[in-house]
C-alpha positions as CSV (number, residue, x, y, z in Angstrom):
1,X,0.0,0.0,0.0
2,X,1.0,3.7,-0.9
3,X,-0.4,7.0,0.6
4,X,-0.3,9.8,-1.4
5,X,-0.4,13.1,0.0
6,X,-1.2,16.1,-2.8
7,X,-1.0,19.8,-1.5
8,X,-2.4,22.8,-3.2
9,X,-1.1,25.9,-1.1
10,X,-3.1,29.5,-1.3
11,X,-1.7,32.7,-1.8
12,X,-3.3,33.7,1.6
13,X,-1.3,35.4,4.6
14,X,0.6,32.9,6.5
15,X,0.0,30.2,3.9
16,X,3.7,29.3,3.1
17,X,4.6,29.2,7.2
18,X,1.6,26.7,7.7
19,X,2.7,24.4,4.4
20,X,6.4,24.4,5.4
21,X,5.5,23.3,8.7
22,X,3.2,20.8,7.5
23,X,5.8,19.3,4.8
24,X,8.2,19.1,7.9
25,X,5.7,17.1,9.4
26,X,5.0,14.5,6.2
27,X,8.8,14.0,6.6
28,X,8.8,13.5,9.8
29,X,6.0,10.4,9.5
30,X,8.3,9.1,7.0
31,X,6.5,10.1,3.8
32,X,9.2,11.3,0.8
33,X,8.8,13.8,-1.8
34,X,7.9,12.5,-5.1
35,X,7.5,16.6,-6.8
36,X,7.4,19.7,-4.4
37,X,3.3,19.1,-3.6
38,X,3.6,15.3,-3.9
39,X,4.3,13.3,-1.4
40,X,4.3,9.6,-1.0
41,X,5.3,6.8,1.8
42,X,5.3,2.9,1.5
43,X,2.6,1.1,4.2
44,X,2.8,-2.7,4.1
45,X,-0.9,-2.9,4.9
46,X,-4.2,-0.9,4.5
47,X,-4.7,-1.1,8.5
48,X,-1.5,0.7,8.6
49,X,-2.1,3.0,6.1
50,X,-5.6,3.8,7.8
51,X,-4.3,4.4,10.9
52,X,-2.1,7.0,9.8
53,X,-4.7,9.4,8.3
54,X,-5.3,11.0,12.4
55,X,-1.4,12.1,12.2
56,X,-2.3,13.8,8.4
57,X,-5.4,15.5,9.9
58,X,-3.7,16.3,12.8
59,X,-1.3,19.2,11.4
60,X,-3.3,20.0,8.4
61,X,-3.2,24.0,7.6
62,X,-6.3,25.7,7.8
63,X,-5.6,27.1,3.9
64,X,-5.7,25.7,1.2
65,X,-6.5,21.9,0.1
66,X,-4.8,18.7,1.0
67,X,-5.9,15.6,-0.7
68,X,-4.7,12.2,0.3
69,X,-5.4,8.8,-0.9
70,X,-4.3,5.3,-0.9
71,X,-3.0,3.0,-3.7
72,X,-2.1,-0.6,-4.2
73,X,1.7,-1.9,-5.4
74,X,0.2,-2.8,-8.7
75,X,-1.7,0.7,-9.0
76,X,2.1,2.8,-8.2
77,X,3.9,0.4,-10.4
78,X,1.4,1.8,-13.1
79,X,2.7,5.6,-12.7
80,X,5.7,5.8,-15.3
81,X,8.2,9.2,-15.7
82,X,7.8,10.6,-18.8
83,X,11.0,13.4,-18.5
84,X,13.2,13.9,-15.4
85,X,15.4,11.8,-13.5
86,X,13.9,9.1,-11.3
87,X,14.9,9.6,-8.0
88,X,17.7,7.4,-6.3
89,X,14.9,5.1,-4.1
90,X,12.6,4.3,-7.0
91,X,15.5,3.3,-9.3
92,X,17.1,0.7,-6.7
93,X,14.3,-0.1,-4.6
94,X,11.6,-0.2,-7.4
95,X,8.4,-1.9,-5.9
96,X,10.2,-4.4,-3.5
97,X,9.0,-4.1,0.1
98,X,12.0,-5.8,1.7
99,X,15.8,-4.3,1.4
100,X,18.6,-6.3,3.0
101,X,21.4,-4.9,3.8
């Protein structure tokens, strides 16, 4: 399972203090950035992945909207880059959920 965390800031007074504070707090739970409003972390099941929507709520700005979702392995694995580099985790890691070191 995947979360996916999309943000859409405002231009309203105190917007960017209250998203900067809030993408410090996606990193925090573990979540990586996928573009600057995208954000996305690995769950290895949908319990987990629903019990971490109170921690999203929890911080959420009071501007603007946040949208967050949930997808399957098979649904991410479906996303392709069309230009750009792909970043350093999805090249090695891919879709496997176990690394050994």
């Amino acid at each position: 399972m995947r979360i996916i965390v999309l943000l859409n800031p405002t231009n309203k007074r105190g917007t960017k203090t209250a998203y900067t504070a809030y993408r410090s707090h996606l990193l925090s739970l573990g979540f990586l950035p996928l573009q600057p409003e995208v954000y996305t972390r690995y769950l290895p099941t949908r319990k987990a992945a629903e019990r971490l929507f109170p921690k999203l709520y929890k911080k959420c700005p009071s501007t603007g909207a946040i949208i967050a979702g949930i997808l399957t392995e098979k649904q991410y694995s479906s996303f392709s880059y069309l230009t750009g580099d792909i970043p350093l985790q999805e090249r090695e890691i891919g879709n496997n959920h176990v690394i050994i070191l």
